[in-house]
MARSE-614031 format. One record per atom (N, C-alpha, C): residue in three letters; x, y, z. Coordinates in steps of 0.2 Angstrom, whole numbers, padded with zeros to 4 digits, always signed. Layout:
N
AlaXYZ;...
***
This chain:
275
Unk-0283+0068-0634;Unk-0280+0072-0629;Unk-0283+0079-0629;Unk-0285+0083-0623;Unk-0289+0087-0622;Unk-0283+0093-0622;Unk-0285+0097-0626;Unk-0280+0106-0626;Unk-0282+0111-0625;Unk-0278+0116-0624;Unk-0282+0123-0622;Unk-0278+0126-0628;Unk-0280+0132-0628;Unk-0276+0136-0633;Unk-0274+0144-0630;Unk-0267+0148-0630;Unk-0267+0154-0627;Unk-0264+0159-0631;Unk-0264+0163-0629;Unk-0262+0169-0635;Unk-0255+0171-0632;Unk-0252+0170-0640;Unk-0245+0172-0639;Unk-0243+0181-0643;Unk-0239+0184-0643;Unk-0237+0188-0644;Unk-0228+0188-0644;Unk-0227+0190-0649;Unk-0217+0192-0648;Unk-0215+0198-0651;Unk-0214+0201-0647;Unk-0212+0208-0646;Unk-0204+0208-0648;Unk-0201+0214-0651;Unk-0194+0215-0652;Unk-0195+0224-0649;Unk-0191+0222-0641;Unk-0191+0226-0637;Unk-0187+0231-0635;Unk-0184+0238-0635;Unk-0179+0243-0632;Unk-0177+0244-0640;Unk-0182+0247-0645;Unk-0178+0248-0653;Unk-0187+0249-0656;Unk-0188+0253-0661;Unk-0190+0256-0665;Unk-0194+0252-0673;Unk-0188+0247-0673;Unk-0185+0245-0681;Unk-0187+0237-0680;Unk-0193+0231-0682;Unk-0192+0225-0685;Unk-0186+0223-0685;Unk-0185+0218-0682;Unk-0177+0214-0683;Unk-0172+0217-0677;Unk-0173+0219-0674;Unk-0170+0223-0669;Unk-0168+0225-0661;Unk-0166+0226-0656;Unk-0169+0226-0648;Unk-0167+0219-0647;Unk-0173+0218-0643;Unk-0170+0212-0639;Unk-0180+0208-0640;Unk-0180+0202-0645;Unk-0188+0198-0644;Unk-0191+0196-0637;Unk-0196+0196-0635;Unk-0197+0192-0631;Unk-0205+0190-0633;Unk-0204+0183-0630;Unk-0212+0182-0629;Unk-0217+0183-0623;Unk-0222+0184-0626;Unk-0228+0188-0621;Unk-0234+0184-0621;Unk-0236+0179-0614;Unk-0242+0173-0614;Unk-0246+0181-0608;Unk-0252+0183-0610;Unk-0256+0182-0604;Unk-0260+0177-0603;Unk-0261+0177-0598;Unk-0266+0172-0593;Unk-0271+0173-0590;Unk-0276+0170-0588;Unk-0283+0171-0585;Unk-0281+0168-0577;Unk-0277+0164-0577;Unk-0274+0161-0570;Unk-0267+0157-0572;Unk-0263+0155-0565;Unk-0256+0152-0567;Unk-0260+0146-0569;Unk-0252+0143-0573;Unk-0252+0137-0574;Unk-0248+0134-0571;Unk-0247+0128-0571;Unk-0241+0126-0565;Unk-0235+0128-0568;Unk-0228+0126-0563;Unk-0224+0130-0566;Unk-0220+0128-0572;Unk-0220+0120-0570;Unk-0216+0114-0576;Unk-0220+0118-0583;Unk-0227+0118-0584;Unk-0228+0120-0591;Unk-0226+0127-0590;Unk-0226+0133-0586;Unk-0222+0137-0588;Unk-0215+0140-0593;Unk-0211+0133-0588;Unk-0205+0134-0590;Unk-0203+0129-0598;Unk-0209+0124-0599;Unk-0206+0123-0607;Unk-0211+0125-0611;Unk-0217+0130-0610;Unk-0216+0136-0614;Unk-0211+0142-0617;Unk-0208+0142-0610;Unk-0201+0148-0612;Unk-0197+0143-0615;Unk-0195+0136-0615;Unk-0192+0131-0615;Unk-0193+0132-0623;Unk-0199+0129-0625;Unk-0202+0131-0632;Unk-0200+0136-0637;Unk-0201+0143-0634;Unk-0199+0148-0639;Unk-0194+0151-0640;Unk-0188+0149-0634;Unk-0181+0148-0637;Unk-0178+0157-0636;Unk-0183+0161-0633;Unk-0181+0167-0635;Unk-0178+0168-0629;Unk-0173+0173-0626;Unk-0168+0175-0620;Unk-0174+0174-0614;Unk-0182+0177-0615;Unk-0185+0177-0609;Unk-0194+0176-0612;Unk-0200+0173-0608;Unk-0204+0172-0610;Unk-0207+0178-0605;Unk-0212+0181-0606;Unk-0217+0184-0599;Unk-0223+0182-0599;Unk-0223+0180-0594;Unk-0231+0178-0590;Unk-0234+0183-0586;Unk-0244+0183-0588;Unk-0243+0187-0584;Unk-0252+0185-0580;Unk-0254+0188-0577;Unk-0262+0186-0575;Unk-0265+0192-0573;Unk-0271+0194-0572;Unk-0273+0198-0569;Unk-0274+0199-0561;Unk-0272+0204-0558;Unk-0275+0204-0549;Unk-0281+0204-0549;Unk-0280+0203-0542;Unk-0289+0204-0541;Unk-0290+0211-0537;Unk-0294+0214-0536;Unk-0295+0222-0532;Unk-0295+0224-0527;Unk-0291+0217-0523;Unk-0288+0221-0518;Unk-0282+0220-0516;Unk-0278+0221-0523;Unk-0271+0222-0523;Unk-0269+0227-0525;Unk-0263+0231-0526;Unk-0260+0238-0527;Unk-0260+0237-0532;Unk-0258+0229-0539;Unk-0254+0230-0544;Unk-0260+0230-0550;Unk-0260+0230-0557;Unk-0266+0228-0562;Unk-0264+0218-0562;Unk-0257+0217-0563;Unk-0256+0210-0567;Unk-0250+0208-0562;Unk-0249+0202-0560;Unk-0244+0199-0557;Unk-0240+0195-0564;Unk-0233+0195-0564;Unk-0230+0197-0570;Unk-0223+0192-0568;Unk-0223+0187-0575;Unk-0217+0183-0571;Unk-0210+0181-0577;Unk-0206+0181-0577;Unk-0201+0179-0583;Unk-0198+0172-0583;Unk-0197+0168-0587;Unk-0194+0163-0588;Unk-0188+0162-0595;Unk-0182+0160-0593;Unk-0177+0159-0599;Unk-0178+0154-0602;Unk-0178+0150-0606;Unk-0178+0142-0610;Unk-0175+0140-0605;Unk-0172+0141-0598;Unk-0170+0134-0593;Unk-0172+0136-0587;Unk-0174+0142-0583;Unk-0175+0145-0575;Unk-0180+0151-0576;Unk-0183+0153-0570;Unk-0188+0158-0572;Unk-0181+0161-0566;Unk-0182+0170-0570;Unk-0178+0176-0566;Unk-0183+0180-0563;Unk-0180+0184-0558;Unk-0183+0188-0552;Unk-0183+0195-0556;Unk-0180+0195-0562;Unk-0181+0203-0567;Unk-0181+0202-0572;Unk-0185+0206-0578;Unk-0184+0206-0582;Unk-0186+0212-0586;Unk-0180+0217-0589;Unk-0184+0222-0591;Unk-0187+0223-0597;Unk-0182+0220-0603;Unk-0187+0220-0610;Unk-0194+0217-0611;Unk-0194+0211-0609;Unk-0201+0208-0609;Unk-0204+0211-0605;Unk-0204+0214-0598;Unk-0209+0218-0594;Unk-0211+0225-0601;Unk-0207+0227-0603;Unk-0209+0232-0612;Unk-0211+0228-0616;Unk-0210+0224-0616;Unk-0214+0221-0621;Unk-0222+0218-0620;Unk-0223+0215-0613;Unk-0228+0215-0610;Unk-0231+0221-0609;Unk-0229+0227-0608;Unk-0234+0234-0607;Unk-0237+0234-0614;Unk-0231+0235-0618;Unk-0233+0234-0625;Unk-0240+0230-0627;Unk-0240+0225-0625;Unk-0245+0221-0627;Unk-0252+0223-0620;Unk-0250+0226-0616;Unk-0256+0227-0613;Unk-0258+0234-0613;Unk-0255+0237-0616;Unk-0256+0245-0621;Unk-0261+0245-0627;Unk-0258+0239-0631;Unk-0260+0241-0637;Unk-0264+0235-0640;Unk-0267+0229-0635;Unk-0268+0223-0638;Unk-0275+0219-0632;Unk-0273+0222-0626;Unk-0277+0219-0625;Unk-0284+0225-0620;Unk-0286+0232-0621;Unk-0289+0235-0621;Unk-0288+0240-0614;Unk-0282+0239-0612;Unk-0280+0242-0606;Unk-0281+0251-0606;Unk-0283+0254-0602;Unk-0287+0260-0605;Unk-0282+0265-0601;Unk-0277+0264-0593;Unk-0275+0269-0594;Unk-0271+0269-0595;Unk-0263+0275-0593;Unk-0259+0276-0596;Unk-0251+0274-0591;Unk-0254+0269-0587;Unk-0250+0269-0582;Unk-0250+0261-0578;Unk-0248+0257-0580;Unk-0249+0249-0576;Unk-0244+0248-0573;Unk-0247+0245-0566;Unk-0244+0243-0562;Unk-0243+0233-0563;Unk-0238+0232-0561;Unk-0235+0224-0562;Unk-0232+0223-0556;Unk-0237+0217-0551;Unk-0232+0215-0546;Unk-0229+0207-0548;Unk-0221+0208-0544;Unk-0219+0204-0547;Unk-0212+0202-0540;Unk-0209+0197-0544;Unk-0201+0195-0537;Unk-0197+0201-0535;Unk-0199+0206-0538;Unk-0193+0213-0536;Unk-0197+0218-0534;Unk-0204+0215-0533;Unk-0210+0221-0531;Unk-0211+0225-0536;Unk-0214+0231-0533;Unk-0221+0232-0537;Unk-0216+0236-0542;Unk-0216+0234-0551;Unk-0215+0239-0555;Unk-0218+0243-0561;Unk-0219+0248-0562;Unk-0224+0254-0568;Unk-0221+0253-0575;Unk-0227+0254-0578;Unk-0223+0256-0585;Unk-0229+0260-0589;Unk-0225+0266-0591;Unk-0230+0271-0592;Unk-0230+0272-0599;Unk-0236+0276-0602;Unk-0236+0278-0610;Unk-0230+0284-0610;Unk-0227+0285-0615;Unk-0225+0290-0617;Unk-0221+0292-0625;Unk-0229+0294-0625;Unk-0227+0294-0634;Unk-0228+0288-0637;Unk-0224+0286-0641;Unk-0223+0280-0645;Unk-0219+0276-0639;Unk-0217+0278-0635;Unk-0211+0277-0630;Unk-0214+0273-0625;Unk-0212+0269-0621;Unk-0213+0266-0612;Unk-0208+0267-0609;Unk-0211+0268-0602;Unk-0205+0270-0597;Unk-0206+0266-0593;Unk-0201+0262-0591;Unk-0203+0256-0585;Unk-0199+0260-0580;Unk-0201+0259-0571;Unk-0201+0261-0567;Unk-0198+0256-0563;Unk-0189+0253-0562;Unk-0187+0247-0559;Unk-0182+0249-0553;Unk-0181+0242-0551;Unk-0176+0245-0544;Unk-0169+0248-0545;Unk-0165+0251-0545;Unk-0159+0249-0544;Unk-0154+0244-0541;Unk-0150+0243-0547;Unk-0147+0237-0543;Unk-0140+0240-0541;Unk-0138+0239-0535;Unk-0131+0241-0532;Unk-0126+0238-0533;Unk-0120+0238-0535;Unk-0116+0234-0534;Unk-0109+0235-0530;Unk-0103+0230-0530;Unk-0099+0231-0523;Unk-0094+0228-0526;Unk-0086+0233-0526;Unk-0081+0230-0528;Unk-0079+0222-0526;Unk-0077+0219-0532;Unk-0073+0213-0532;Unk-0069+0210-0538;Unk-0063+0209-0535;Unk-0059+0206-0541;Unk-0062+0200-0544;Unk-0060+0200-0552;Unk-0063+0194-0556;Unk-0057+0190-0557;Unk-0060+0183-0558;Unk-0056+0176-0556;Unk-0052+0177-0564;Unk-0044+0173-0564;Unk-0044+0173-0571;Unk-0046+0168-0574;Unk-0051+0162-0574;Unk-0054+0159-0576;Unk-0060+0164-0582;Unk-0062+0168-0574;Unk-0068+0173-0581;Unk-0063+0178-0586;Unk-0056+0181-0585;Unk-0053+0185-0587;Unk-0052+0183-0594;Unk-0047+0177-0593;Unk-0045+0171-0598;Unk-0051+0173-0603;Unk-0058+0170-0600;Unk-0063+0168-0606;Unk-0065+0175-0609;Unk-0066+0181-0604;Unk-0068+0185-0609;Unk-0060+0190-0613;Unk-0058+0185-0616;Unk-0052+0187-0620;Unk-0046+0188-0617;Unk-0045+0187-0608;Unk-0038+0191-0606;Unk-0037+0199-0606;Unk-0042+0204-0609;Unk-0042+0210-0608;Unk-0045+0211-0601;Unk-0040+0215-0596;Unk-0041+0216-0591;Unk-0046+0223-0591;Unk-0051+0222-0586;Unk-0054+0227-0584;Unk-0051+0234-0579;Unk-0052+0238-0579;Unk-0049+0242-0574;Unk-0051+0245-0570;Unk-0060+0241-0568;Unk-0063+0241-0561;Unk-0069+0234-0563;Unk-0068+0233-0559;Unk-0073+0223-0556;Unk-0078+0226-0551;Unk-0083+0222-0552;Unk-0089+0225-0546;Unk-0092+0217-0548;Unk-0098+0216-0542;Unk-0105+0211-0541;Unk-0111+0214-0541;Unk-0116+0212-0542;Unk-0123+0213-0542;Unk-0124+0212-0537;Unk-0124+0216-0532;Unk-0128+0214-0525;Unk-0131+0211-0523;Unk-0140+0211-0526;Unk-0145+0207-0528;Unk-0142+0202-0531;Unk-0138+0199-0535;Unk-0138+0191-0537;Unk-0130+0193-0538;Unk-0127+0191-0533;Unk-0120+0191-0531;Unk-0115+0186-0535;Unk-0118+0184-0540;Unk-0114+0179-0545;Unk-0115+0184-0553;Unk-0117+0190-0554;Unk-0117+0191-0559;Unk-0111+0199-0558;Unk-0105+0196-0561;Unk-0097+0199-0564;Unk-0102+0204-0567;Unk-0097+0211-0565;Unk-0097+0218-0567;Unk-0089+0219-0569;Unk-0088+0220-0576;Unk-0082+0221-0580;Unk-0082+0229-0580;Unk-0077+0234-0581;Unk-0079+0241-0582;Unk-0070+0243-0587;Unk-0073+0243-0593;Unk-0067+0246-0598;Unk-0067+0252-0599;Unk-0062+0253-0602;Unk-0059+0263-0604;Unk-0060+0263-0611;Unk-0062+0259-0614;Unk-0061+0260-0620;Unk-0069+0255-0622;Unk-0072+0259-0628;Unk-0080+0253-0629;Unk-0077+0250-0635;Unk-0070+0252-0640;Unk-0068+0244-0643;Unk-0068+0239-0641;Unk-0065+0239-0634;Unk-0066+0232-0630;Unk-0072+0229-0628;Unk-0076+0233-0627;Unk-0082+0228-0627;Unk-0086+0227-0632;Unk-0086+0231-0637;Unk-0089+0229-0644;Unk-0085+0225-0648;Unk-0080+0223-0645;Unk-0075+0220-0652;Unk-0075+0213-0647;Unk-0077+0213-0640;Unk-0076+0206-0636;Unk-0079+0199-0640;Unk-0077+0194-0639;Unk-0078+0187-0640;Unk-0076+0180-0635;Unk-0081+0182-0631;Unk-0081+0177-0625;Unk-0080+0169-0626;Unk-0077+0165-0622;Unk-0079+0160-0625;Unk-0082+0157-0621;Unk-0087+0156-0622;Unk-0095+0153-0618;Unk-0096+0148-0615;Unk-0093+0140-0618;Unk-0091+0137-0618;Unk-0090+0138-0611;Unk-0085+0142-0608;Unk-0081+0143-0601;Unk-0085+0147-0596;Unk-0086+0152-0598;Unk-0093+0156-0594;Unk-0099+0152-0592;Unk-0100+0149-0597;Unk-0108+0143-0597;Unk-0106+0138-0591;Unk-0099+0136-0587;Unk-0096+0133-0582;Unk-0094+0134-0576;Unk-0096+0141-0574;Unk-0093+0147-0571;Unk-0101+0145-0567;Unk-0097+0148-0560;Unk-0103+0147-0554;Unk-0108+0152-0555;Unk-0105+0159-0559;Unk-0108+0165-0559;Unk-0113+0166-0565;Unk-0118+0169-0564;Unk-0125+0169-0568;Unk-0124+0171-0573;Unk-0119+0178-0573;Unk-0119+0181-0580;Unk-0113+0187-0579;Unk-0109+0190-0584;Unk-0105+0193-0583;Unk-0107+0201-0589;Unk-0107+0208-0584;Unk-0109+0212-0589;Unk-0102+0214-0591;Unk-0102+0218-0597;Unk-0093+0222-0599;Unk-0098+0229-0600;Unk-0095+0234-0598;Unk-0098+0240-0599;Unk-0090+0246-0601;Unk-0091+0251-0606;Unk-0087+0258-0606;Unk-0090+0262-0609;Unk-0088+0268-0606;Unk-0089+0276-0609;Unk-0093+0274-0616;Unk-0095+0279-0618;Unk-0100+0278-0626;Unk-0093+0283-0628;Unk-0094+0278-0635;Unk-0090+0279-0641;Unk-0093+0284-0647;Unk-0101+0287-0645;Unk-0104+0291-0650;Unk-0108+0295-0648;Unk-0108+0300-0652;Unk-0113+0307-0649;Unk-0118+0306-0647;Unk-0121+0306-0641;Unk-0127+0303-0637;Unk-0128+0299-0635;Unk-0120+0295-0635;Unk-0122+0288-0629;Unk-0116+0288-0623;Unk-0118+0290-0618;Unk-0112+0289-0612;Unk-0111+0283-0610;Unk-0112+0277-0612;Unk-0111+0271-0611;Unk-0111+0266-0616;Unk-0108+0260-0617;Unk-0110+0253-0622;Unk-0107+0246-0615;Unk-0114+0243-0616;Unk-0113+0238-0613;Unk-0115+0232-0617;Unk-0113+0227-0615;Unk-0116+0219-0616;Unk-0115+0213-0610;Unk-0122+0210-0611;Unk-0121+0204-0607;Unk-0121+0197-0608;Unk-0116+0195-0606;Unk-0117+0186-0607;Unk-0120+0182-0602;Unk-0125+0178-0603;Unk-0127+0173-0597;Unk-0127+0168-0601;Unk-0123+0163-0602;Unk-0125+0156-0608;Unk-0127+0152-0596;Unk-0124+0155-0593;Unk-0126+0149-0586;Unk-0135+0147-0586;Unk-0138+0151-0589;Unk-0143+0150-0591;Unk-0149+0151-0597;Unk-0142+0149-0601;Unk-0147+0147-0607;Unk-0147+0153-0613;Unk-0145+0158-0612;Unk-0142+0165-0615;Unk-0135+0165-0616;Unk-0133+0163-0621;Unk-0127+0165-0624;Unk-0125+0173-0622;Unk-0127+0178-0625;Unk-0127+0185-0626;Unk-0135+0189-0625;Unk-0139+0193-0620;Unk-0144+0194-0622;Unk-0144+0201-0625;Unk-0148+0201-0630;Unk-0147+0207-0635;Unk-0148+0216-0632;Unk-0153+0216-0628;Unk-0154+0222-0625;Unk-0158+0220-0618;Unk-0154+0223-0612;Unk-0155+0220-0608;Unk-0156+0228-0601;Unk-0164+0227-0600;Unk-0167+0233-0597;Unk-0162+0230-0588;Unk-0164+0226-0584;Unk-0162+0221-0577;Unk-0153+0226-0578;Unk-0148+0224-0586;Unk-0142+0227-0584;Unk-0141+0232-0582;Unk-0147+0238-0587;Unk-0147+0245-0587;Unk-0146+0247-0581;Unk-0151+0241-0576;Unk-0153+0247-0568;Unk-0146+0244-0565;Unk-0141+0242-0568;Unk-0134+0241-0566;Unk-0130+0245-0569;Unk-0129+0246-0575;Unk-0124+0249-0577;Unk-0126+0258-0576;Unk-0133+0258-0577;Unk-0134+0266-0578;Unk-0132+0269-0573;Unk-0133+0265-0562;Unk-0134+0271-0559;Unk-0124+0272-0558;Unk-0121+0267-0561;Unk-0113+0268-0561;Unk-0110+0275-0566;Unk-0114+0274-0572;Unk-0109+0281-0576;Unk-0115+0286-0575;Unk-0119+0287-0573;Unk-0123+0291-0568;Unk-0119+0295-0564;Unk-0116+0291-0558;Unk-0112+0295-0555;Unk-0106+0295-0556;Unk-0102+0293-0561;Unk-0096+0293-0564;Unk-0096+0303-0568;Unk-0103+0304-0572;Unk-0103+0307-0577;Unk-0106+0314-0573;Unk-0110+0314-0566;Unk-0112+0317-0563;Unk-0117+0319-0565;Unk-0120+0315-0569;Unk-0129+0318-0573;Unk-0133+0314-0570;Unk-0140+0315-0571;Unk-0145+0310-0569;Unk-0148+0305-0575;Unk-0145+0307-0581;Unk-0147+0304-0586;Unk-0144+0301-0591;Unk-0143+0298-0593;Unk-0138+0293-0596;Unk-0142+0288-0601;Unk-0138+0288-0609;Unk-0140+0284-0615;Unk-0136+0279-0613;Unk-0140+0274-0613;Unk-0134+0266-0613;Unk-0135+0264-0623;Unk-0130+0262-0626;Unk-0130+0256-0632;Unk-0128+0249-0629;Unk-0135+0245-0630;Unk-0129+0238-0629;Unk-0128+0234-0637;Unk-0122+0233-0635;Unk-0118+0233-0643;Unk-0118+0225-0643;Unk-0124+0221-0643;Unk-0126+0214-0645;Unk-0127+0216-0656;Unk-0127+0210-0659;Unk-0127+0211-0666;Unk-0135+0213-0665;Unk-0140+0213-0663;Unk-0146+0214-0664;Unk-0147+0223-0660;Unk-0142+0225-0655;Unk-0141+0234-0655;Unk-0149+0235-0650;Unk-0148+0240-0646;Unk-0154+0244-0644;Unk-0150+0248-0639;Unk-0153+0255-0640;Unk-0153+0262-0636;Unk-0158+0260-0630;Unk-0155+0262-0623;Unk-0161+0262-0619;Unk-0157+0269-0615;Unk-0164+0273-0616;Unk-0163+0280-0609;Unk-0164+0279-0606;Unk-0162+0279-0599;Unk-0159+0279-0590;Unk-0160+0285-0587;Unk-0164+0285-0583;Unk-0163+0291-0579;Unk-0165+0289-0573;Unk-0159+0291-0568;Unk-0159+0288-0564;Unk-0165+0292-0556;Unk-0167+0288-0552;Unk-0174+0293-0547;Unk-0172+0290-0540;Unk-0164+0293-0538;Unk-0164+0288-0529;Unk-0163+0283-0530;Unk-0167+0277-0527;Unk-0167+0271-0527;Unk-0170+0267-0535;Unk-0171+0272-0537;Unk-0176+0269-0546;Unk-0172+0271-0551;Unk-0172+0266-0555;Unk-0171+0267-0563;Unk-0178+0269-0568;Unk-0177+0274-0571;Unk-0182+0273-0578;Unk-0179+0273-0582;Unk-0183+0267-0587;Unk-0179+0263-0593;Unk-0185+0265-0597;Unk-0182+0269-0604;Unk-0188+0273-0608;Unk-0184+0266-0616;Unk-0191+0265-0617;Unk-0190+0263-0625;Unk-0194+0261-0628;Unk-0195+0258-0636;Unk-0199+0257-0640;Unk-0201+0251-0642;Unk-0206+0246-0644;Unk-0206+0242-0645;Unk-0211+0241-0652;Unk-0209+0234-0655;Unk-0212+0233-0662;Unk-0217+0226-0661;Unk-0221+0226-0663;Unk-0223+0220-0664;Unk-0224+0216-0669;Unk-0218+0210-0668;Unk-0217+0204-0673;Unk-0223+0199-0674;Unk-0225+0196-0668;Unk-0230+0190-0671;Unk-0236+0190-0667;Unk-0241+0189-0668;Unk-0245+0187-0664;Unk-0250+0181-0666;Unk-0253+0176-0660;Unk-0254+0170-0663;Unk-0258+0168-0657;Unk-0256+0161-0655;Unk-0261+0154-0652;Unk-0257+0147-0653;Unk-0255+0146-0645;Unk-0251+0141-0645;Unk-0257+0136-0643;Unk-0256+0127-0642;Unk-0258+0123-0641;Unk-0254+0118-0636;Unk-0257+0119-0630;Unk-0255+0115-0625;Unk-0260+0110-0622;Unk-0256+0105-0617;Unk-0264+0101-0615;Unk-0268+0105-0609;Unk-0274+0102-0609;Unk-0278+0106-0603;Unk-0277+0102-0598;
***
């Protein structure tokens, strides 16, 4: 059998520290590959998100067209692996300036140097009150929230809003029942519970193959521009309180979020696929 070989890359994305953030893996590309082997390569590495990505050509806006897949679906965002990916086109593949552009299913997104730091530059996401069913209530423990919202863009992914971030840090969903549920994923967000964080959130998706994912940039451009304007500032530390933890700074610009954070690099290597 005839094979090619591709460079892999996994990134622990929105965190400073080995072991930490949220992993993703990072294939660049010379061109696509069809989509089936796309999706069991991400099927393969088992991590919340894989990013693909290719180069443009020069008569486009963007440097790379940029693509994310879960071990089951490819999504229309992705904020840690797109850090993770500038990560790796910052520091690994000889990228000279200081600013890449990535077009992608959500349009054209940035992500800039800053410092030891990245600042991705992504849409915000809106959302629009709605009571949650007791079915999701039940499974995320019975602790009622004291405001419910939707994703506007993907109108199946539940917005929770607590008074208190014990309950979200202490939550124990049963997945099992969420992984059954029509809805993609459901976030739980409260006020920060420490000096320098005005928010602690977590997201469950097991509807597609994520149990809980660890630090989640896609939720930030949801939760941020809410306590944003609950707190009346433009700026906002989110914790998401997964066992693996990451700090993402939020500042919100109009219709954009920027999502600053740090990334480490765990592996890099060479997978083997057929040609």
């Amino acid at each position: 059998m005839t094979t090619q070989t591709l460079p892999i890359y996994q990134i622990d994305a929105f965190t400073d520290l080995l072991f930490a953030g949220n992993p993703a893996a990072v294939v660049p590309l010379t061109q696509w590959l069809p989509d089936d082997v796309l999706q069991k390569i991400a099927m393969e590495n088992n991590l919340s998100e894989t990013a693909f990505f290719v180069p443009c050509d020069n008569s486009e806006e963007a440097d790379f067209h940029i693509r994310w897949f879960t071990p089951t679906v490819e999504v229309p965002l992705c904020g840690h692996a797109t850090l993770a990916s500038a990560f790796v086109i910052f520091n690994h593949l000889g990228f000279q300036r200081d600013l890449v552009k990535l077009q992608s299913q959500s349009g054209i997104l940035t992500a800039g140097r800053d410092g030891d730091a990245i600042v991705l530059n992504f849409p915000r996401q809106p959302i629009t009150a709605q009571a949650i069913s007791d079915e999701v209530l039940t499974a995320l423990g019975g602790v009622k929230p004291v405001e419910a919202y939707v994703v506007l863009s993907r109108d199946t992914d539940i917005v929770a809003v607590y008074d208190d971030a014990a309950a979200v840090r202490g939550m124990k969903p049963d997945m099992s029942v969420l992984g059954r549920l029509a809805g993609r994923g459901v976030i739980v967000t409260a006020p920060g519970d420490k000096t320098g964080l005005d928010m602690v959130s977590r997201f469950f998706v097991p509807a597609i193959g994520i149990n809980e994912d660890p630090v989640t940039g896609y939720m930030h451009c949801v939760v941020a521009p809410y306590w944003a304007d609950r707190l009346g500032q433009a700026e906002v530390v989110g914790y998401q309180a997964s066992a693996r933890g990451g700090v993402v700074v939020c500042k919100i610009d109009g219709e954009r979020v920027h999502l600053k954070g740090e990334a480490v690099l765990y592996l890099k290597g060479e997978i083997v696929i057929p040609a």
